[in-house]
PAPA-542332 format. One record per residue (C-alpha): residue number from 1; x, y, z; residue in one letter. Coordinates in steps of 0.1 Angstrom, whole numbers. Layout:
BEGIN
+-----+-------+-------+-------+--------+
: num :     u :     v :     w : residu :
+-----+-------+-------+-------+--------+
: NUM :     X :     Y :     Z :      A :
...
+-----+-------+-------+-------+--------+
***
This chain:
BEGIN
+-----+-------+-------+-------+--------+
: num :     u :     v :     w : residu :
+-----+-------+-------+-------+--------+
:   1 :  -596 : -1651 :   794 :      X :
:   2 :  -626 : -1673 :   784 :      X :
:   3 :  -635 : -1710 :   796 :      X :
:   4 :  -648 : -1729 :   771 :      X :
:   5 :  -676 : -1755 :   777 :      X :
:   6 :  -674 : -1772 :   751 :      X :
:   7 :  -638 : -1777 :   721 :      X :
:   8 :  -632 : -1744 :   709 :      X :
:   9 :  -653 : -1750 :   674 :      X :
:  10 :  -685 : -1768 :   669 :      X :
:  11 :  -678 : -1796 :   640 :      X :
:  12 :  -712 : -1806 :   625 :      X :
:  13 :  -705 : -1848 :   618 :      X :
:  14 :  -668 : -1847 :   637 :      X :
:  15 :  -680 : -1837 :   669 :      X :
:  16 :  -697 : -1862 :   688 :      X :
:  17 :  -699 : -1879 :   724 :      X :
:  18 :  -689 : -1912 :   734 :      X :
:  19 :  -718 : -1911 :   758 :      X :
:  20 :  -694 : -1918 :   787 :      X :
:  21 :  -676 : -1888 :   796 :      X :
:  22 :  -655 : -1890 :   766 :      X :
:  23 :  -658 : -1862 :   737 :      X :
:  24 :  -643 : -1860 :   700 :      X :
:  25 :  -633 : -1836 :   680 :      X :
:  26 :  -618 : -1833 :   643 :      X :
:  27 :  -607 : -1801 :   627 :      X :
:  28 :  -583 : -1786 :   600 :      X :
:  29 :  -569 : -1751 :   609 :      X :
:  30 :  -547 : -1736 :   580 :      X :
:  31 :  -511 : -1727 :   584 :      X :
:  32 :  -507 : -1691 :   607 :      X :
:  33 :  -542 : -1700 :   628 :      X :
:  34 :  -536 : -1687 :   661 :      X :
:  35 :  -561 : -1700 :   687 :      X :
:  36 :  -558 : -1673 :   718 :      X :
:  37 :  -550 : -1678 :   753 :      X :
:  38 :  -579 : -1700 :   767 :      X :
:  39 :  -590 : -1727 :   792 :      X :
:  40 :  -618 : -1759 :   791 :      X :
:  41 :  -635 : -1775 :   818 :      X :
:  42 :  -626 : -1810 :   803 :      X :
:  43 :  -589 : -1821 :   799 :      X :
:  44 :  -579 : -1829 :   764 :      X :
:  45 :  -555 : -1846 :   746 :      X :
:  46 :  -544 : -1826 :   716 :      X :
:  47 :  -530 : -1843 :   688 :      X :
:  48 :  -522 : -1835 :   655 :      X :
:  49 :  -524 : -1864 :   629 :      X :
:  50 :  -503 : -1842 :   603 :      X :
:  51 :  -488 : -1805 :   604 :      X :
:  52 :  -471 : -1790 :   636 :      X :
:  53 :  -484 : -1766 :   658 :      X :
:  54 :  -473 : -1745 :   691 :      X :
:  55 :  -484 : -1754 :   725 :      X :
:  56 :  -481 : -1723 :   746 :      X :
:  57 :  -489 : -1728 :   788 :      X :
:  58 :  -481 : -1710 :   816 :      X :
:  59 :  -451 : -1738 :   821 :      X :
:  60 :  -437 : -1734 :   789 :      X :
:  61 :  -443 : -1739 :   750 :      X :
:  62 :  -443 : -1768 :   728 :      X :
:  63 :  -430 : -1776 :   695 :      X :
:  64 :  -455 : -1802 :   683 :      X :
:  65 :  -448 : -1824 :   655 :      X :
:  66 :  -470 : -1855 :   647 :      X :
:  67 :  -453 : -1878 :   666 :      X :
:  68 :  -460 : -1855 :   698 :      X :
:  69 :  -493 : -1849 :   711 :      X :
:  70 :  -498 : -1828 :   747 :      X :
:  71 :  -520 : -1829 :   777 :      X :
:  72 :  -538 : -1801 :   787 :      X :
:  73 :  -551 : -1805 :   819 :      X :
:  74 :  -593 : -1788 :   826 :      X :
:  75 :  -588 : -1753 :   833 :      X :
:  76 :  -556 : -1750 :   820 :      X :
:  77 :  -547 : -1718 :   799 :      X :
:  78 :  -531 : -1725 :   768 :      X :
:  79 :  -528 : -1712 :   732 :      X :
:  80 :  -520 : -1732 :   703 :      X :
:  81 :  -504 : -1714 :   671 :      X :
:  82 :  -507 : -1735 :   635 :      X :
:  83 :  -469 : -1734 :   624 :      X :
:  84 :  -485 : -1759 :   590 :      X :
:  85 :  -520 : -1770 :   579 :      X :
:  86 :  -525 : -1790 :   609 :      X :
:  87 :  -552 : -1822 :   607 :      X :
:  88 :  -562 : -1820 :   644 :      X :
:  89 :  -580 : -1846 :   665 :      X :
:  90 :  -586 : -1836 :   701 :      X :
:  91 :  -601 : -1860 :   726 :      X :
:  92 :  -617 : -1843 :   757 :      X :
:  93 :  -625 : -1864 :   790 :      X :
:  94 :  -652 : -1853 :   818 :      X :
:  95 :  -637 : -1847 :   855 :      X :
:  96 :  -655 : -1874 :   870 :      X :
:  97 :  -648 : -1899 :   839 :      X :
:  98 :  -609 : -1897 :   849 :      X :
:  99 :  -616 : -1898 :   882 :      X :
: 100 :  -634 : -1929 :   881 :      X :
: 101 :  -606 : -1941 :   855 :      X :
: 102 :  -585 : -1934 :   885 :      X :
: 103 :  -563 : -1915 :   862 :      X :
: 104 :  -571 : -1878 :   875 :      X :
: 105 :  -542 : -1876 :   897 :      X :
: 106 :  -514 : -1888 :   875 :      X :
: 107 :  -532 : -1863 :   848 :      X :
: 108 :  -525 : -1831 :   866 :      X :
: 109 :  -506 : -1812 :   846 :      X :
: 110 :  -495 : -1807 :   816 :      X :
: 111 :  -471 : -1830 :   794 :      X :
: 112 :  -457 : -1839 :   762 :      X :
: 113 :  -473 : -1874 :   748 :      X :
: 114 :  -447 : -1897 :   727 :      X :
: 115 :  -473 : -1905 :   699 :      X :
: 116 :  -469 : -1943 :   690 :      X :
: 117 :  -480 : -1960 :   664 :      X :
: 118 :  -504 : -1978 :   682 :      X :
: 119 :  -519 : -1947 :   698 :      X :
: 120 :  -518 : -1930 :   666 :      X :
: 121 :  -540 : -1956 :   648 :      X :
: 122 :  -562 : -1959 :   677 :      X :
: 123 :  -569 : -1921 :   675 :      X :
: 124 :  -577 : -1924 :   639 :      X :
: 125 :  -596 : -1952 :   647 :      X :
: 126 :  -618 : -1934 :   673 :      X :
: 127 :  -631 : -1907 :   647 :      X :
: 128 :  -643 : -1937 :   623 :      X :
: 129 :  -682 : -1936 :   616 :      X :
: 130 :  -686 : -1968 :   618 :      X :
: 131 :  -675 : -1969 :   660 :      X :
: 132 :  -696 : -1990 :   681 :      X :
: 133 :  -698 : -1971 :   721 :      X :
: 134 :  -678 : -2005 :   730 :      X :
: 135 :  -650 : -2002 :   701 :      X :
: 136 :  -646 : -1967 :   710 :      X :
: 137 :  -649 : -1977 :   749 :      X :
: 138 :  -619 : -1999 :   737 :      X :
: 139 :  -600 : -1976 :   721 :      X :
: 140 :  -601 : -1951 :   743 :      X :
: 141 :  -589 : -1969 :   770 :      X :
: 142 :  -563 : -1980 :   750 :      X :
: 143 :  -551 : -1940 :   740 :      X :
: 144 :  -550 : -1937 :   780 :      X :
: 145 :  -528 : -1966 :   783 :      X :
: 146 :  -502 : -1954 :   755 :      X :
: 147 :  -500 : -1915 :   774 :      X :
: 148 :  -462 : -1922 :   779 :      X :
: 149 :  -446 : -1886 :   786 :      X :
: 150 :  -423 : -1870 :   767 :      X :
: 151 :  -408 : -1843 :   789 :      X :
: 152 :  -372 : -1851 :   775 :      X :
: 153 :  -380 : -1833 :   744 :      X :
: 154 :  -358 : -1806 :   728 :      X :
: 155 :  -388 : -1790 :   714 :      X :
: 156 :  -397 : -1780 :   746 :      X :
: 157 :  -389 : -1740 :   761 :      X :
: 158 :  -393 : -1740 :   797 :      X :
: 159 :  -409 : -1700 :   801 :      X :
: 160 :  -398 : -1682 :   832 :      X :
: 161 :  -415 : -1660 :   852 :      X :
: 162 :  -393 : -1638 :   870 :      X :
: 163 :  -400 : -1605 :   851 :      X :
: 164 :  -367 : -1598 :   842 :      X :
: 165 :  -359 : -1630 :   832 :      X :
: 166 :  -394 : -1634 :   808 :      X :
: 167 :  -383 : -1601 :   793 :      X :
: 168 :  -350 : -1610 :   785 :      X :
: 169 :  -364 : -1645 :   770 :      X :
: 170 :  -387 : -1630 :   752 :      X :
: 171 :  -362 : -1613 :   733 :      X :
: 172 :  -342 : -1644 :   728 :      X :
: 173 :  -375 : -1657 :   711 :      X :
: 174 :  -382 : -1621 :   690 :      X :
: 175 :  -352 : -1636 :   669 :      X :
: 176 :  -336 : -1672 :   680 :      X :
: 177 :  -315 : -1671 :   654 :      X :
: 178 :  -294 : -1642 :   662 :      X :
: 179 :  -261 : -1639 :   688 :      X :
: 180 :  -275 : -1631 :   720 :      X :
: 181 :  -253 : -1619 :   748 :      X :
: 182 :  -256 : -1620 :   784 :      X :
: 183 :  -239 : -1591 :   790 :      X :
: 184 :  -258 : -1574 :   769 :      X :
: 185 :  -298 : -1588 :   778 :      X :
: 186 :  -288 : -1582 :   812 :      X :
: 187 :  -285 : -1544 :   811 :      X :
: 188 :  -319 : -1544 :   784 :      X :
: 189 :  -337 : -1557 :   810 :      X :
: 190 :  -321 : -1537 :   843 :      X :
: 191 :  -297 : -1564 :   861 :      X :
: 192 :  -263 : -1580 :   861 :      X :
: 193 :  -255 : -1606 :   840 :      X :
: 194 :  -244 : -1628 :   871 :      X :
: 195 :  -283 : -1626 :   885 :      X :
: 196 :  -300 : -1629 :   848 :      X :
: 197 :  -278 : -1664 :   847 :      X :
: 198 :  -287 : -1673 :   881 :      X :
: 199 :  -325 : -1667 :   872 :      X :
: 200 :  -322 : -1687 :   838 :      X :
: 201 :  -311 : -1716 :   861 :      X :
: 202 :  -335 : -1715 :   891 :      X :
: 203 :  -367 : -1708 :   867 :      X :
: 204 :  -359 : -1729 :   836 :      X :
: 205 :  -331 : -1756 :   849 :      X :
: 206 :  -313 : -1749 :   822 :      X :
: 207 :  -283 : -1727 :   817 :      X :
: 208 :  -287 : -1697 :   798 :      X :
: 209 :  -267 : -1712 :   769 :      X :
: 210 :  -284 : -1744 :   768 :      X :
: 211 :  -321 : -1719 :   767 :      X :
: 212 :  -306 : -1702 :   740 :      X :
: 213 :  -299 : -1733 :   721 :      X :
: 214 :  -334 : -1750 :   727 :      X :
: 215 :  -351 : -1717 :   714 :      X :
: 216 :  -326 : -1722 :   681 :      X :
: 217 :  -336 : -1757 :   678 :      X :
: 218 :  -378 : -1747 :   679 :      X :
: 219 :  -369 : -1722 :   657 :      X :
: 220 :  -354 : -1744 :   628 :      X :
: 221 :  -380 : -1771 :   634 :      X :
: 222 :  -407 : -1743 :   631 :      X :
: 223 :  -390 : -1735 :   594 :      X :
: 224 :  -384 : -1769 :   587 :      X :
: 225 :  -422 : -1773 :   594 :      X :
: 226 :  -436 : -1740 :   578 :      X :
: 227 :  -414 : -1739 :   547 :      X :
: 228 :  -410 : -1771 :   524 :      X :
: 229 :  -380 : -1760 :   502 :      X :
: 230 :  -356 : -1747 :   532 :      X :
: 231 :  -323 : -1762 :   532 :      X :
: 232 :  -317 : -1786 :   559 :      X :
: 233 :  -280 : -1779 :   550 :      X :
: 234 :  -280 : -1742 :   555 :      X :
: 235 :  -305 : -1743 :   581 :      X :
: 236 :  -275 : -1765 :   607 :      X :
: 237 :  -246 : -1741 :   590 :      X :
: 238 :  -271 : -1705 :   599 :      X :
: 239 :  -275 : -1725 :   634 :      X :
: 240 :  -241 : -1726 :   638 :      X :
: 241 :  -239 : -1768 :   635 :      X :
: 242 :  -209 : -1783 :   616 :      X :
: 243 :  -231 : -1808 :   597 :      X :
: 244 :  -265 : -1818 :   589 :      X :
: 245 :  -261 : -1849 :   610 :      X :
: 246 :  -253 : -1829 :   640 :      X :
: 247 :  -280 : -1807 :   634 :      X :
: 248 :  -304 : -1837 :   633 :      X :
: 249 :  -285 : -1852 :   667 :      X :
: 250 :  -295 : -1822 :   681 :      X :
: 251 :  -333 : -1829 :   687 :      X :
: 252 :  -334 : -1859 :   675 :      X :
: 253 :  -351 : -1864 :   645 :      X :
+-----+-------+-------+-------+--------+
***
């Protein structure tokens, strides 16, 4: 496990201070970058203009399109995989700047952002050259004013931590697609099936079922993401879905 004092790669020209607590960061990383478990002593705001990447924390992981961006609160261990060429802009904010913000409390842990159009353009707008420190004053205060949460999203996979119950996920994730049975992940991972559904419920809040089917939803959004001539069509009809506008209802895009 490393902390990191300062973003995870130094960017001559696209990584600068605000001079107020307040640091930027632009980067491309290339489809199948994997940037290892790790923690910062700022928060940050991750955001990815265009591509998708992975969120991974200890709460759960992320499917993060560009309309989704996700706060990762200071020391905070995370992982971020590059499912496509990603265009990342990360904004990272001192301790005592939030606190004196008076936005450290309701910035504790870690959520999904609903990117808006507004916030999107004022994130672009930070990383301009031509930023005054009050413009980007401005503009960051206006990013903190658009963090509306997202936890409702179907690209989200709540992670247990019982270990029977991570073991048996982690199978489920090994291969999403694929019929998995209670019965069956139950005695893999040495308990009943009653238990390994009770567990699914108490650590996820979700039924085992309605797990499964979030990790198939990630993992078509993953190929949709990844792979630019998969079929939408036999995408829904290999996820068992009766049409491509149920598949879409689905998650909701």
């Amino acid at each position: 496990m490393t902390i990191v004092e300062k973003p995870i790669h130094a960017i001559p020209g696209d990584h600068r201070a605000t001079g107020d607590g307040v640091h930027l960061v632009a980067r491309n990383y290339r489809k199948g970058v994997r940037l290892d478990t790790h923690m910062h002593r700022k928060a940050q705001l991750v955001y990815a203009a265009k591509g998708t990447m992975q969120v991974t924390t200890p709460k759960g992981r992320w499917l993060v399109p560009p309309d989704r961006a996700v706060w990762v609160p200071a020391r905070l261990e995370h992982a971020i995989d590059v499912l496509a060429d990603i265009e990342m802009r990360t904004l990272y904010f001192d301790l005592t700047w939030l606190k004196r913000e008076r936005r450290s409390t309701a910035l504790r842990s870690e959520f999904v952002v609903r990117v808006s159009p507004l916030l999107h353009q004022a994130i672009l707008a930070l990383f301009e050259h031509r930023n005054t420190s009050e413009r980007i004053a401005l503009l960051v205060r206006l990013a903190m004013l658009e963090l509306h949460r997202a936890e409702d999203s179907a690209t989200f996979i709540p992670l247990p931590h019982e270990p029977r119950c991570r073991r048996a996920a982690d199978i489920v994730l090994g291969d999403p697609t694929a019929t998995h049975e209670i019965e069956t992940l139950a005695q893999q991972v040495g308990t009943s099936a009653r238990t390994l559904s009770r567990l699914f419920a108490s650590e996820t809040q979700l039924s085992f079922k309605s797990w499964c089917q979030r990790a198939r939803i990630a993992s078509a959004i993953e190929k949709l993401s990844s792979h630019a001539d998969v079929s939408v069509k036999r995408l829904a009809a290999e996820l068992g879905y009766a049409s491509v506008p149920a598949f879409s209802h689905a998650f909701g895009r």
